[in-house]
N, C-alpha and C positions, 0 to 999 in steps of 0.2 A: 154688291156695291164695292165699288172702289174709292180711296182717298189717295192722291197725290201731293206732296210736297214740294216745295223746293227749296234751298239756300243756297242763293248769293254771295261769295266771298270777293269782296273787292279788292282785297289787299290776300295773295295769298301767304305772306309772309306772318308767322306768328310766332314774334318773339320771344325768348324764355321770361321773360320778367310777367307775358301775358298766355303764356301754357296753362299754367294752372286753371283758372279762369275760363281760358278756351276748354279743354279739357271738358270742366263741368258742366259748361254750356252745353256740347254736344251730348254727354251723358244726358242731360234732361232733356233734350231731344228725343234722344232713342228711347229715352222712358216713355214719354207720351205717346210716340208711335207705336208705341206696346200695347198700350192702355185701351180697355173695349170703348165703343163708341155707343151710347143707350141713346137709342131715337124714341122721340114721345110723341102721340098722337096730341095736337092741339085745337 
């Protein structure tokens, strides 16, 4: 099984007053794409 993503950045400019932030954004991205995916029979 495969899972694809994608992000949209519409403005590619990311100012330092909005780094920080940005930053953290993507770190929790890459977390959850880390993360197993448990499938349940329903």
């Amino acid at each position: 099984m495969q899972l694809k993503s994608q992000l949209d950045i519409t403005n590619p400019l990311i100012l330092p007053v909005d780094c920080k932030a940005f930053k953290a954004f993507y770190s929790k991205i890459v977390e959850k794409q880390a993360e197993q995916i448990v499938l349940t029979k329903v």
